[in-house]
C-alpha positions in Angstrom: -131.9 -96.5 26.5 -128.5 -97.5 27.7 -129.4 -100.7 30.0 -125.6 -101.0 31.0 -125.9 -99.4 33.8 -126.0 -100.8 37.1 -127.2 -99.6 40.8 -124.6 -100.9 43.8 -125.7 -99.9 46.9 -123.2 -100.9 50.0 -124.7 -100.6 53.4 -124.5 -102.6 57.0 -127.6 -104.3 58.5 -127.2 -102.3 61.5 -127.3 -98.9 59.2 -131.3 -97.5 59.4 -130.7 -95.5 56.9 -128.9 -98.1 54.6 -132.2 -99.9 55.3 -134.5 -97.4 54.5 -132.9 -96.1 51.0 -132.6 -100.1 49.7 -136.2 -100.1 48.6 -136.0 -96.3 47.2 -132.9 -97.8 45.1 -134.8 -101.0 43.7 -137.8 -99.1 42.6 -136.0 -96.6 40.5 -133.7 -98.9 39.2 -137.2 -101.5 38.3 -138.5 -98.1 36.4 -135.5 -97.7 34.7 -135.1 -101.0 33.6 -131.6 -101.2 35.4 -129.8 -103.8 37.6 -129.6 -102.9 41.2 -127.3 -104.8 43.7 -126.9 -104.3 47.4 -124.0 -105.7 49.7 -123.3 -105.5 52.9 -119.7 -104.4 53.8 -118.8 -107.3 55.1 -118.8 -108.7 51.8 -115.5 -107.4 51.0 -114.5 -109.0 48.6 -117.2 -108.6 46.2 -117.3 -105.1 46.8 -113.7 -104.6 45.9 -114.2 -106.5 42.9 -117.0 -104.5 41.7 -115.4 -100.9 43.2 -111.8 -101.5 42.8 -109.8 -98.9 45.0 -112.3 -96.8 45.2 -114.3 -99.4 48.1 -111.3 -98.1 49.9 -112.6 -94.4 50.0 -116.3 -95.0 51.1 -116.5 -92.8 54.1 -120.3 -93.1 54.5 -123.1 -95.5 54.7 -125.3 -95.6 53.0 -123.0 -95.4 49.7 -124.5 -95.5 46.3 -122.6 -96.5 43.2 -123.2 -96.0 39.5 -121.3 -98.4 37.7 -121.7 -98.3 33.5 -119.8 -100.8 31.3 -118.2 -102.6 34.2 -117.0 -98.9 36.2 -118.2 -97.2 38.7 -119.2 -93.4 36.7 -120.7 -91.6 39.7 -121.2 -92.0 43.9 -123.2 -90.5 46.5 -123.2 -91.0 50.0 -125.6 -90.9 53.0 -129.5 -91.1 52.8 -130.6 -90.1 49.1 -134.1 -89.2 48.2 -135.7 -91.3 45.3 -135.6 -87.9 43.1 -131.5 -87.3 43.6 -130.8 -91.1 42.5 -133.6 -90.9 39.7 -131.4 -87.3 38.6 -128.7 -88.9 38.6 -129.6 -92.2 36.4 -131.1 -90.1 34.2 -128.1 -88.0 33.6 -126.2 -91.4 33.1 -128.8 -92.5 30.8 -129.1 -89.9 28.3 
């Protein structure tokens, strides 16, 4: 298994569904064995560091990175069900 990859999920304390898809993000990333991260966009600066340009294109909150060796591979945006997020990191961990 490729433990490189990493979970960033940027939401806004005042974003239900932000709130309600943070613990849906933590379980599958504790099943997978992956690092999971969530910031707040007021934390700009981090973000940026971690997304580059692309924190510059998130249109939607909740927003769900991917990030493998250091760069973000795939996003998704709005609520997410644990089964889309668990597709996803099993695609990137094949």
């Amino acid at each position: 298994m490729d433990n490189s990859l990493q979970l960033i999920l940027l939401g806004s304390e005042s974003c239900k569904a932000c709130l309600l898809m943070k613990p849906t993000v933590q379980k599958v990333a504790q099943e997978n064995h992956i690092d999971c991260k969530y910031l707040l966009v007021t934390e700009y600066d981090e973000v940026t560091k971690i997304l580059g340009q692309l924190a510059n294109m998130i249109s939607m909150l909740p927003a769900l990175f991917f990030v493998q060796r250091g760069k973000p591979v795939r996003y998704l945006s709005g609520y997410q069900q644990q089964a889309k997020i668990q597709e996803v990191v099993s695609e990137l961990l094949v």
